[in-house]
TIVO-445575 format. One record per residue (C-alpha): residue number from 0; chain; x, y, z. Coordinates in steps of 0.25 Angstrom, whole numbers, padded with zeros to 4 digits. Example, Ala and Ser with C-alpha at 12.3 -4.5 7.8 and 13.67 -1.06 7.14 Angstrom:
BEGIN
REC 0 A 0049 -0018 0031 .
REC 1 A 0055 -0004 0029 .
// end
This chain:
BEGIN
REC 0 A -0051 -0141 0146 .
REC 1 A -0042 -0127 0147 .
REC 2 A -0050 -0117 0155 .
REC 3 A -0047 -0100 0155 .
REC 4 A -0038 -0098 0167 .
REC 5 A -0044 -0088 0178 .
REC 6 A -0037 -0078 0182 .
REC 7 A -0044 -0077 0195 .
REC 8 A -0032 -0084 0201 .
REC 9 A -0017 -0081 0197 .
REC 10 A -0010 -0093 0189 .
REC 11 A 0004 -0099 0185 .
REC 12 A 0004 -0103 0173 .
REC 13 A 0016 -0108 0163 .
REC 14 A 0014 -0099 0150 .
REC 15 A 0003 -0090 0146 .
REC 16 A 0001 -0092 0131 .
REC 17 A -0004 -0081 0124 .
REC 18 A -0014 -0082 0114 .
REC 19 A -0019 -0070 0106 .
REC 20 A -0032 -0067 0098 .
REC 21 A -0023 -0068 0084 .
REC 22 A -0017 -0084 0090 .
REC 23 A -0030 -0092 0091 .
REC 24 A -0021 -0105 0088 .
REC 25 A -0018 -0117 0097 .
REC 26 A -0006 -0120 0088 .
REC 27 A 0002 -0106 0090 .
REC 28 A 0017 -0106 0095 .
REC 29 A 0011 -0101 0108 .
REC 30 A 0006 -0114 0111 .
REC 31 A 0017 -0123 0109 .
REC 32 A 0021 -0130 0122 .
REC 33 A 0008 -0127 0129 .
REC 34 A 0007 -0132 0142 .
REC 35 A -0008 -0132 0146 .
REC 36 A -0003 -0137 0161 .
REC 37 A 0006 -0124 0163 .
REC 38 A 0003 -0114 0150 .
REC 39 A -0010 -0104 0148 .
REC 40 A -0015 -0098 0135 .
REC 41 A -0018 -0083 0137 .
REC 42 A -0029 -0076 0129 .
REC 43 A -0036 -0063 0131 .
REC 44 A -0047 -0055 0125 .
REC 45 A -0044 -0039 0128 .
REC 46 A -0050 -0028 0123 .
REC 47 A -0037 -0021 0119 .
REC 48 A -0037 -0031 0104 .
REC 49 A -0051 -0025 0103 .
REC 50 A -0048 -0011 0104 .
REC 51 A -0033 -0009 0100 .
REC 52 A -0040 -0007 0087 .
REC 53 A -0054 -0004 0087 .
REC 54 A -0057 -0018 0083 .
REC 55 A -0069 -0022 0075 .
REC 56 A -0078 -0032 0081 .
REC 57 A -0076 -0043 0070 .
REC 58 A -0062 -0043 0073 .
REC 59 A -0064 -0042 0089 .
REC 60 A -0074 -0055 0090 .
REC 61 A -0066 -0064 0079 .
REC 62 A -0052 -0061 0089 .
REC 63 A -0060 -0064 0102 .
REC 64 A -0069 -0076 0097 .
REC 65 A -0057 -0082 0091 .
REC 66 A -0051 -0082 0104 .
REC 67 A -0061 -0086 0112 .
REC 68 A -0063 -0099 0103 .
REC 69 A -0048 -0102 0103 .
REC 70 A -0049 -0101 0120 .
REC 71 A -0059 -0111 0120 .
REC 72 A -0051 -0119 0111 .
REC 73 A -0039 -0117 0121 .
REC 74 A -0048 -0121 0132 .
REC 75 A -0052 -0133 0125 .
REC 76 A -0038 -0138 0123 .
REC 77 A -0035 -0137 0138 .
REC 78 A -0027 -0126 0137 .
REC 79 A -0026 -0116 0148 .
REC 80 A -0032 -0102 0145 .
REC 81 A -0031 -0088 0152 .
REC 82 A -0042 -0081 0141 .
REC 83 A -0048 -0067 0145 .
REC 84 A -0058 -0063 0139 .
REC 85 A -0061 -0050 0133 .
REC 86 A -0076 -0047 0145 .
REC 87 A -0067 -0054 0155 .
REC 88 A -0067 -0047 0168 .
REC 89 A -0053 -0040 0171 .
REC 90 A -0050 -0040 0156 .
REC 91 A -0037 -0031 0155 .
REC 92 A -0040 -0026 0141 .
REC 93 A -0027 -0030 0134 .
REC 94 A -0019 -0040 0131 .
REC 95 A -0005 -0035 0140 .
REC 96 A -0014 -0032 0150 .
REC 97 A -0023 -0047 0151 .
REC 98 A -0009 -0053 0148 .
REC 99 A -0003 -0046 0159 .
REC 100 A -0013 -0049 0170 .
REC 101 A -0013 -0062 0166 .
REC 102 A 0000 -0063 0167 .
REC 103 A -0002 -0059 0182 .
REC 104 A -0012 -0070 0183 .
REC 105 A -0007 -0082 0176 .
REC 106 A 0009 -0079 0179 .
REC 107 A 0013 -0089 0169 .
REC 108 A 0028 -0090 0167 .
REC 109 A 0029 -0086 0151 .
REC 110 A 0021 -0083 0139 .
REC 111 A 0020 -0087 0125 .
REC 112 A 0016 -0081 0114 .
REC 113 A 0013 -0083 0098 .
REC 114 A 0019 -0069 0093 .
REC 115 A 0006 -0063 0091 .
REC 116 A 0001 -0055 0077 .
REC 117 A 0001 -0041 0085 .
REC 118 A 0014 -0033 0088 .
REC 119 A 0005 -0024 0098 .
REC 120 A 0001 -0038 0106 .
REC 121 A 0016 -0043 0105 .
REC 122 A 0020 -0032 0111 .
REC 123 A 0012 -0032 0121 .
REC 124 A 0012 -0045 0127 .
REC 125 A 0028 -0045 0126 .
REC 126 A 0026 -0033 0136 .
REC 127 A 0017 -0042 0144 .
REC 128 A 0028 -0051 0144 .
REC 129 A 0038 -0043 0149 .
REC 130 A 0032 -0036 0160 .
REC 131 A 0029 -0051 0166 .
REC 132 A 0042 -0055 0165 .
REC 133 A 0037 -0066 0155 .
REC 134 A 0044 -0073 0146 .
REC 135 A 0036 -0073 0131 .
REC 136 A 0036 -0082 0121 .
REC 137 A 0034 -0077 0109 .
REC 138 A 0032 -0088 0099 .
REC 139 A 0031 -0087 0081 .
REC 140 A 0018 -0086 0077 .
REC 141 A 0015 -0099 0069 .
REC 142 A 0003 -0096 0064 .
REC 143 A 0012 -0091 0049 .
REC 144 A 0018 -0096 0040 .
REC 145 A 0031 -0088 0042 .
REC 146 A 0036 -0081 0055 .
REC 147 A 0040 -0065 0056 .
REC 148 A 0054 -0070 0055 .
REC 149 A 0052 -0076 0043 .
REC 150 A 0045 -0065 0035 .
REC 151 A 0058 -0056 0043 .
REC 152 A 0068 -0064 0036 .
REC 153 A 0059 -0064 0022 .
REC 154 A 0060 -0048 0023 .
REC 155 A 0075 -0048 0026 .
REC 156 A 0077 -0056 0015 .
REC 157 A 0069 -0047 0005 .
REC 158 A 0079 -0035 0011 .
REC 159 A 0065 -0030 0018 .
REC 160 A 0056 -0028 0005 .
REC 161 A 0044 -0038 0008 .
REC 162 A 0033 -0041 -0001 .
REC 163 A 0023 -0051 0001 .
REC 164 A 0024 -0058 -0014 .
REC 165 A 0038 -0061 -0010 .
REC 166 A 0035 -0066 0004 .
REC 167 A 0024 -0073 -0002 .
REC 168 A 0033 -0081 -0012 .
REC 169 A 0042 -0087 -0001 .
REC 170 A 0029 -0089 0008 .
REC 171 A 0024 -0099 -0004 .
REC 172 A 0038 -0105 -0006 .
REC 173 A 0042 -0107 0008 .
REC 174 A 0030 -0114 0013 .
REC 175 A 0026 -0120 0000 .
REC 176 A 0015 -0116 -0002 .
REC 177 A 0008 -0116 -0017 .
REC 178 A 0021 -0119 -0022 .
REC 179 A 0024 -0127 -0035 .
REC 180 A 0025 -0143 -0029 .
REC 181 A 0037 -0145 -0038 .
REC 182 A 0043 -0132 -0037 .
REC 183 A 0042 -0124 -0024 .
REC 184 A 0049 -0113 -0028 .
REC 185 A 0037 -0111 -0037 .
REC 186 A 0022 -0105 -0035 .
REC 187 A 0011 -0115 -0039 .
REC 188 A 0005 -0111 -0050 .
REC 189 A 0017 -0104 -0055 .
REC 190 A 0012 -0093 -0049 .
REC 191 A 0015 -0085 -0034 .
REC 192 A 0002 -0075 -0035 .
REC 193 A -0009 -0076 -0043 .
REC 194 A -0013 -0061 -0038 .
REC 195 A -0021 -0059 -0054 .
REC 196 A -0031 -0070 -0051 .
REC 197 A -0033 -0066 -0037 .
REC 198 A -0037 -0052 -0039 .
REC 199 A -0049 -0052 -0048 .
REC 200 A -0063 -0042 -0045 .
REC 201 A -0076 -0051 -0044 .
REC 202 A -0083 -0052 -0055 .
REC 203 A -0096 -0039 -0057 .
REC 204 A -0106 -0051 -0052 .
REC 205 A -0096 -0052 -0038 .
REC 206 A -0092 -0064 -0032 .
REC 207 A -0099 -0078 -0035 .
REC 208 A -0102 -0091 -0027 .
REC 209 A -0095 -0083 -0015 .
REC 210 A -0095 -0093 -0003 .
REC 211 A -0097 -0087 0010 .
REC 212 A -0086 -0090 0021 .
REC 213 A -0088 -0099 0031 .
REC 214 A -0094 -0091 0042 .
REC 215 A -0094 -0093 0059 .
REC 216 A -0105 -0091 0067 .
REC 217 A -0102 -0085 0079 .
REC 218 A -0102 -0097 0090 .
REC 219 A -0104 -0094 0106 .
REC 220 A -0089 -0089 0108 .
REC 221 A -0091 -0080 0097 .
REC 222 A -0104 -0073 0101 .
REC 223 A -0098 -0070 0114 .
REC 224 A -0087 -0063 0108 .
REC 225 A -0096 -0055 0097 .
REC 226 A -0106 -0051 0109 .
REC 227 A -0092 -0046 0118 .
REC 228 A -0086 -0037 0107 .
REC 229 A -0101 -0032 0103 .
REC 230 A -0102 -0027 0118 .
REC 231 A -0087 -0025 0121 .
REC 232 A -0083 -0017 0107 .
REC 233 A -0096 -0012 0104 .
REC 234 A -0089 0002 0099 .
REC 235 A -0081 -0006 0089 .
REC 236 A -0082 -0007 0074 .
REC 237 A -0087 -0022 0067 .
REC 238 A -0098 -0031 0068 .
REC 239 A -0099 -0045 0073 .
REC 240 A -0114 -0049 0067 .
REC 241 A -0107 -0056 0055 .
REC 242 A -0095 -0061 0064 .
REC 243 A -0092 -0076 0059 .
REC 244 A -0077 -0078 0059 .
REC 245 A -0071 -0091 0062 .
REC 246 A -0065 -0090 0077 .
REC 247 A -0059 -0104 0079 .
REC 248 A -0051 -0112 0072 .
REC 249 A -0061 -0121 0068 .
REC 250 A -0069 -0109 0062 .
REC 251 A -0055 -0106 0055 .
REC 252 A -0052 -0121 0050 .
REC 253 A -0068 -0120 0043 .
REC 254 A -0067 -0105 0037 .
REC 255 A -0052 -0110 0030 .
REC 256 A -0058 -0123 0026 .
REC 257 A -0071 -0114 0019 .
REC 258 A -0062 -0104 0012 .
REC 259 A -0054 -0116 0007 .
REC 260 A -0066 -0122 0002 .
REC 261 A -0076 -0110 -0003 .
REC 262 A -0067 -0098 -0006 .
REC 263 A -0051 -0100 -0008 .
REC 264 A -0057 -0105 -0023 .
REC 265 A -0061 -0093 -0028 .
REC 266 A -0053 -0083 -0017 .
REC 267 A -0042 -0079 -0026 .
REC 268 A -0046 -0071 -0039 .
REC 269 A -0057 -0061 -0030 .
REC 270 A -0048 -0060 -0018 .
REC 271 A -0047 -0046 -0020 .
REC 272 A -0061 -0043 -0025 .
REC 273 A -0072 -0038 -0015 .
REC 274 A -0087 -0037 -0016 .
REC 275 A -0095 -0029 -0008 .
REC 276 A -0103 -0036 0004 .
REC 277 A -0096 -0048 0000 .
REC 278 A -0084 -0049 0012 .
REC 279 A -0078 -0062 0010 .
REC 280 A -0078 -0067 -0004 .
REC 281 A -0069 -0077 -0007 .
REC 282 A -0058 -0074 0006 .
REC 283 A -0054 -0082 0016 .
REC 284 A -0057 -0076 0029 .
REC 285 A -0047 -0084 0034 .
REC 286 A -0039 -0072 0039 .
REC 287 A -0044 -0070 0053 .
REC 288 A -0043 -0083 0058 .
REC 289 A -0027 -0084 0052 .
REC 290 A -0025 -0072 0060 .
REC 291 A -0031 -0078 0073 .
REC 292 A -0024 -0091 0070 .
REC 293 A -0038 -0100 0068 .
REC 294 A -0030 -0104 0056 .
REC 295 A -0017 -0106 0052 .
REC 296 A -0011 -0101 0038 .
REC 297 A -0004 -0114 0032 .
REC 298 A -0016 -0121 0035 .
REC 299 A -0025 -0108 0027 .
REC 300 A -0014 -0110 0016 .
REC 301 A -0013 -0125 0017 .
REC 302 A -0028 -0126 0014 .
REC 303 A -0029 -0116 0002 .
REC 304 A -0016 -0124 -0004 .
REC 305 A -0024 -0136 -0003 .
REC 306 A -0035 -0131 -0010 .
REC 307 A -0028 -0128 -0022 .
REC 308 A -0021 -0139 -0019 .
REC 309 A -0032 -0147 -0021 .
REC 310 A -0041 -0140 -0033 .
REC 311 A -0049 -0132 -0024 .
REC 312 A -0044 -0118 -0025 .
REC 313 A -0037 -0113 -0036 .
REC 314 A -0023 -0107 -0035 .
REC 315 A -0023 -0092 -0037 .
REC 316 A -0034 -0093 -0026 .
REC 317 A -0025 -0101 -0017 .
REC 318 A -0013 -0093 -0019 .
REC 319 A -0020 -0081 -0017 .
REC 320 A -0026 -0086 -0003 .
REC 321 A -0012 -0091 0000 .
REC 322 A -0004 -0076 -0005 .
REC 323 A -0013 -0071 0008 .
REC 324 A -0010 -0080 0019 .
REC 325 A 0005 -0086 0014 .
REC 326 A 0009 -0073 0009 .
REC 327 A 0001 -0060 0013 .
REC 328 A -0001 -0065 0028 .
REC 329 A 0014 -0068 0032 .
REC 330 A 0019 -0056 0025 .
REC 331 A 0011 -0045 0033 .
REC 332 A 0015 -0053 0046 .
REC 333 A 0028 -0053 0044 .
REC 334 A 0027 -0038 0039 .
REC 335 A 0022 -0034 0054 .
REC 336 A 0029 -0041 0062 .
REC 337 A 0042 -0037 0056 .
REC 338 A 0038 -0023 0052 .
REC 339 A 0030 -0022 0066 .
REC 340 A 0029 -0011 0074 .
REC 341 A 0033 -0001 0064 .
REC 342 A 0023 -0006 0055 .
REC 343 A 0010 -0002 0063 .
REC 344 A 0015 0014 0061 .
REC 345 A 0020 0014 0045 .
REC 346 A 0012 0025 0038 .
REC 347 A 0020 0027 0025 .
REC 348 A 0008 0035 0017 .
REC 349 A 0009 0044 0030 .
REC 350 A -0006 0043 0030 .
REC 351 A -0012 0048 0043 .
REC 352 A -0029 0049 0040 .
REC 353 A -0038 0042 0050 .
REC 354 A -0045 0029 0046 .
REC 355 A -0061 0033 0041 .
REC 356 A -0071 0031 0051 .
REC 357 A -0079 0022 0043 .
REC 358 A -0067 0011 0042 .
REC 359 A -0077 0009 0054 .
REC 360 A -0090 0008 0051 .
REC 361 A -0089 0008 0036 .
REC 362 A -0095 0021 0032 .
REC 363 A -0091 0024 0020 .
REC 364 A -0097 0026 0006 .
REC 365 A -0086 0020 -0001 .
REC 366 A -0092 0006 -0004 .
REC 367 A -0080 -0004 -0004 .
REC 368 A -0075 0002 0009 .
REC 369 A -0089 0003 0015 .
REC 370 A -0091 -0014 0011 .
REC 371 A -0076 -0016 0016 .
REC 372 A -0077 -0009 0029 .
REC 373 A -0092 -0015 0031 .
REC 374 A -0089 -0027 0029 .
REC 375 A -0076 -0027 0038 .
REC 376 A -0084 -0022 0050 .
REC 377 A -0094 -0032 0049 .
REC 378 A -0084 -0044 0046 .
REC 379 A -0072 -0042 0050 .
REC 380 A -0067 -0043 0036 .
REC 381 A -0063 -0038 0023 .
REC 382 A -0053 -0046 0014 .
REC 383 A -0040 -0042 0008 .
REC 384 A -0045 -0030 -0002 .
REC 385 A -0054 -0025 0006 .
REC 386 A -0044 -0022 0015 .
REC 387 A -0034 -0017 0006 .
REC 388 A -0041 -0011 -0005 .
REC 389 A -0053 -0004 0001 .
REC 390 A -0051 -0002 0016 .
REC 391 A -0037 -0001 0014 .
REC 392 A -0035 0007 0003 .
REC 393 A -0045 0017 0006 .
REC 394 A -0037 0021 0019 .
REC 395 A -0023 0019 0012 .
REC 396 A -0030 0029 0001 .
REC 397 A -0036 0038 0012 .
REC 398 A -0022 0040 0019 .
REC 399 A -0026 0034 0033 .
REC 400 A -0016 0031 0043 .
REC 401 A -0011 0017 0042 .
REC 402 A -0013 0014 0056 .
REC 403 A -0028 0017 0057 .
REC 404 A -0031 0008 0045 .
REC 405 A -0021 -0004 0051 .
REC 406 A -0030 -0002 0064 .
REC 407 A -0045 -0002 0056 .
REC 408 A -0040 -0015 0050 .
REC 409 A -0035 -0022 0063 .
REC 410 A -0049 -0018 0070 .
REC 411 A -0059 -0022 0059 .
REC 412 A -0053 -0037 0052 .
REC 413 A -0056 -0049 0059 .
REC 414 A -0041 -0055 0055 .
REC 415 A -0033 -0042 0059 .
REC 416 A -0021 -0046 0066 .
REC 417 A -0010 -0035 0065 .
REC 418 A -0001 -0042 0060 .
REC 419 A -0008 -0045 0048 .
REC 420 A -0018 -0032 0047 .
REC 421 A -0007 -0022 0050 .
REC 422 A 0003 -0024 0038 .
REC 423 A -0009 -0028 0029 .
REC 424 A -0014 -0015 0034 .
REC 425 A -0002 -0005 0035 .
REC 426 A 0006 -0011 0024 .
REC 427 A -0003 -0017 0012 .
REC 428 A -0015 -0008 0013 .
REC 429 A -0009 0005 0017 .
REC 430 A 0005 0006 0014 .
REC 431 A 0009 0011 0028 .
REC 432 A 0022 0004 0026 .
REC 433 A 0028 0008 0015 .
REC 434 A 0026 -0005 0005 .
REC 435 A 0032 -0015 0018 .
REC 436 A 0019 -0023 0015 .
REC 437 A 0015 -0020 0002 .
REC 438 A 0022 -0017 -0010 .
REC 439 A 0013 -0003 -0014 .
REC 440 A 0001 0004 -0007 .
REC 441 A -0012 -0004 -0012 .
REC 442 A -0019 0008 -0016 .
REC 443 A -0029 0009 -0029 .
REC 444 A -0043 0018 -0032 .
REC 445 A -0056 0014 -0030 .
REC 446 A -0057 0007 -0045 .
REC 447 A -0048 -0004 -0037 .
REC 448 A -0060 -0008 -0029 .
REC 449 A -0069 -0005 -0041 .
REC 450 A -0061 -0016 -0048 .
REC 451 A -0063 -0026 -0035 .
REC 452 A -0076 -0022 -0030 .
REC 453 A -0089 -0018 -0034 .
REC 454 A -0090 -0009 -0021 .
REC 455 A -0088 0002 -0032 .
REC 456 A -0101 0000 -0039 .
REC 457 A -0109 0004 -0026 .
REC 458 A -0100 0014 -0021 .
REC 459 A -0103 0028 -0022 .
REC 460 A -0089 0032 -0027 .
REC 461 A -0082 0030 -0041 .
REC 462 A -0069 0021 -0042 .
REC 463 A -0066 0027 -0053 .
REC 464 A -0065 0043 -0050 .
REC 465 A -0057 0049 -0039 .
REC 466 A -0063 0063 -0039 .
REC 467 A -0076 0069 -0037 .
REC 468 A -0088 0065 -0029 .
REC 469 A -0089 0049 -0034 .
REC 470 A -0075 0048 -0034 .
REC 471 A -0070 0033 -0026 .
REC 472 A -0063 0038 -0013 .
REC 473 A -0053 0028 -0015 .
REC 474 A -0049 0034 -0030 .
REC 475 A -0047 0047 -0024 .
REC 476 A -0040 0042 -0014 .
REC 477 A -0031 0032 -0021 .
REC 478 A -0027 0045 -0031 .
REC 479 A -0024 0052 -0018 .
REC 480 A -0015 0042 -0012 .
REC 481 A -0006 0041 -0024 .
REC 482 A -0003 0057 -0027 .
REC 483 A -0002 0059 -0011 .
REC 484 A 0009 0047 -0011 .
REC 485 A 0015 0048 -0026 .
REC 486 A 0028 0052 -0019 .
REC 487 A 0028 0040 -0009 .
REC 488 A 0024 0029 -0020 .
REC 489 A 0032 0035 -0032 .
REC 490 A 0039 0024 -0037 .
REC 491 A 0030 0013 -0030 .
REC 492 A 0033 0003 -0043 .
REC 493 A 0018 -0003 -0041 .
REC 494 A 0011 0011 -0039 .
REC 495 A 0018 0017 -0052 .
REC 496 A 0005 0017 -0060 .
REC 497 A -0003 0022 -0049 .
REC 498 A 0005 0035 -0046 .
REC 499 A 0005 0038 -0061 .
REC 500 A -0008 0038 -0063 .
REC 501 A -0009 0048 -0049 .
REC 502 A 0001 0056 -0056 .
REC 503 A -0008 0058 -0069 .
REC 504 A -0017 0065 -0059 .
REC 505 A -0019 0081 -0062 .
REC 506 A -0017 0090 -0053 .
REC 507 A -0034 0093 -0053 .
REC 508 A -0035 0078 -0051 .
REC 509 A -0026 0077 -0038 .
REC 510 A -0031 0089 -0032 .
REC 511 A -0045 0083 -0032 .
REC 512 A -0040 0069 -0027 .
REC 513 A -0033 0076 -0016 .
REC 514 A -0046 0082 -0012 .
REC 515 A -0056 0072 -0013 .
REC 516 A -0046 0064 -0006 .
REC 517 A -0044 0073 0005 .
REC 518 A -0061 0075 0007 .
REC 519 A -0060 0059 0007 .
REC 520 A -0049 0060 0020 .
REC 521 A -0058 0070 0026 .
REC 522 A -0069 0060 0026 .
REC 523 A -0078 0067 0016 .
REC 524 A -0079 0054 0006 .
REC 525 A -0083 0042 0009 .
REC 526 A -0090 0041 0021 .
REC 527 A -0104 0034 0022 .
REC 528 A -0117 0042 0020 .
REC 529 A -0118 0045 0032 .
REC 530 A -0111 0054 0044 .
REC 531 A -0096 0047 0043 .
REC 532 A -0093 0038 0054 .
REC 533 A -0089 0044 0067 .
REC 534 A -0071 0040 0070 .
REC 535 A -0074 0028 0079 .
REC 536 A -0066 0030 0091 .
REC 537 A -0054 0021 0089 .
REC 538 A -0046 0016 0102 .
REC 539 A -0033 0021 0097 .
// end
């Protein structure tokens, strides 16, 4: 059985293999030609992952549970393990820095690495690298269906305009995937989206004969981990009571087979509907153990397929599971790491307010936002819309600084990766970059979430009025964003009727959405009942 190597003794080894939090999988490029008589897997636990964004707890026990269950599963396969962890004694604190002295320690001849999902963390162990005198391998990622080079040539070839349906289109064709068995040039079904199926409101009497996900108690590895950050990131935002994600790959293998089985069915037509205190509804959850590698995306594909394949699930359910992972997952990817390290500092709306101080903790009396928010510090979790259309929008709406609202999103969901959470972030929910990610700014008024939510009917604030005192922050605000950057958007082919109906405003009209929205920026609407929140005091 493979043991942790001690560093109270200097070593030679052959290679040190570098294994991240985001690469939890014994099959990656990294391991190929293993040698366990001369090679050593590197890990390590620092503090720097924690605090580089002020990471919520969810997101800081799923990283370093799911690590410390794939150690032991290295370990049981008797393969040689240098792990720090995060209490050990001597700790350096970052990556670089444990890499470094290890380095020292081990002297091992080479590394090899899986080109990690973080441009930052490249970056820095490259820099590791060469200050050694180390040769690194780099090796593709093969955890997608696609590599950067291919989504490159794919954006060549379209002289530099992406857009996800066409990516998505020659995803289907060129892996085959829900493609007609006697034509596959053709979209089974005859159809490539079925987008007005997929986007219905529940019903007024709300979801029915909702199945709850398969849940995972925390075993002993676990509770170790959520007693460590409880103590060691006490100041931080989140909450680990309900913590009961899956952190191994067997957990991973039983959560797919349950979605499969319980929800893919009914997971297309309300996939962009939300209930208040209802979180997961009919989605996957799958996406945190995807970005951790538990599981592998033809196999997530493969399965869904299969149901339809075999009567189960019904296509336009199907199809609009597949659209996220086939499609909507390789295409943000491939926008990173192409567009990277420009991206992170795109900020086309020039929109420079700070992010609210109840993003933290909730605060707010707006109710979607105030279940949104809630529901993401105690899981971890909120799906697409939520995302997009509530805690999204608000800060598109509001004006805040791109930046900020990329780094409340890689703090607070457990499957945040940068490589995913940034383009997702900076591109389709706040148009930092332009319409490189998404083909308009999703922006809409509160009757939006009226239509997809019953949030409204509890709310204090009216969808349908943007001025006065019941007037829905997000109305007044979506009226705002359209006069402030009518010059920007004129002749956005897919905002046309929007900014005509912003130019039939009066001039009374405008004047009063101009202020009501600018006593919204100054924090005078929509904060709790109570004092407002302190501003946390944020590492960066």
């Amino acid at each position: 059985m493979g043991a942790d190597m001690s560093a109270d003794a200097p070593h030679r080894v052959g290679r040190l293999l570098i294994v991240l939090g985001d690469q939890l999988d014994a099959q990656a490029a990294a391991f190929d030609g293993f040698d366990a008589g001369r090679d050593t897997v590197w890990m390590a636990e620092v503090a720097e992952e924690s605090t580089h964004v002020w990471s919520a707890k969810p997101r800081i026990v799923l990283f370093l549970a799911a690590m410390r269950h794939f150690a032991e599963a290295l370990r049981n396969a008797g393969r040689p393990l240098r792990y720090t962890r995060l209490d050990a004694p001597g700790n350096r604190g970052t990556l670089a820095a444990q890499l470094q002295a290890d380095i020292e320690d081990l002297r091992p001849a080479g590394l090899v690495l899986t080109a990690p999902g973080d441009w930052r963390v490249l970056q820095a162990i490259k820099a590791v690298a060469a200050a050694a005198g180390l040769p690194l391998d780099l090796r593709e990622d093969r955890h997608f269906f696609g590599t950067v080079r291919h989504f490159a040539a794919h954006a060549r070839a379209h002289g530099g305009a992406l857009r996800l349906e066409v990516f998505y289109r020659e995803q289907r064709q060129r892996h085959g995937i829900l493609m007609e068995p006697d034509d596959p040039a053709q979209a089974l079904g005859g159809r490539w989206n079925f987008d007005t199926e997929n986007r219905r409101p529940f019903p007024a009497s709300g979801p029915v004969a909702l199945p709850s996900p398969l849940r995972f108690s925390p075993d002993a590895i676990t509770r170790e981990v959520i007693a460590l950050v409880e103590t060691r990131f006490a100041d931080h935002p989140g909450e680990t009571a309900a913590f009961d994600w899956p952190v191994n790959r067997a957990q991973a293998l039983q959560a797919l087979d349950d979605f499969i089985a319980h929800r893919l069915p009914n997971f297309g037509p309300h996939q962009d509907a939300m209930w208040p205190g209802r979180p997961w509804l009919w989605h996957a959850q799958l996406s945190a153990a995807l970005n951790l590698k538990l599981l592998d995306p033809r196999e997530v594909v493969a399965a869904a397929v299969k149901a339809h394949a075999d009567g189960r699930a019904p296509l336009p359910s199907v199809e609009g599971f597949v659209r996220q992972i086939l499609g909507w997952r390789e295409y943000v990817r491939g926008v990173y790491w192409t567009q990277m390290p420009g991206y992170q500092d795109l900020n086309v709306l020039d929109a420079h307010e700070p992010l609210p101080a109840w993003y933290w903790t909730g605060d707010t009396d707006m109710a979607c936002l105030r279940d949104a928010i809630g529901q993401t510090l105690r899981h971890g979790y909120a799906h697409h819309i939520q995302r997009l259309m509530v805690t999204g929008l608000f800060a598109q709406l509001l004006g805040v600084e791109p930046v900020q609202v990329h780094a409340w999103y890689l703090s607070v969901y457990v499957d945040a990766v940068e490589w995913v959470e940034m383009p997702n972030t900076l591109g389709m929910s706040q148009y930092a970059d332009g319409g490189l990610m998404g083909s308009k700014p999703y922006v809409a008024s509160g009757r939006y979430i009226e239509r997809m939510s019953p949030a409204c009917k509890s709310c204090r604030y009216r969808p349908a009025e943007s001025v006065g005192d019941d007037a829905c922050p997000f109305t007044t605000l979506y009226w705002d964003f359209l006069l402030r950057h009518r010059a920007l958007l004129a002749g956005h082919p897919r905002l046309e009727h929007q900014l005509r109906s912003a130019d039939r405003l009066d001039a009374q009209q405008r004047a009063a959405i101009k202020q009501r929205s600018a006593a919204i920026r100054r924090g005078e609407l929509g904060q709790g009942a109570d004092q407002p929140p302190a501003e946390p005091e944020l590492p960066w």
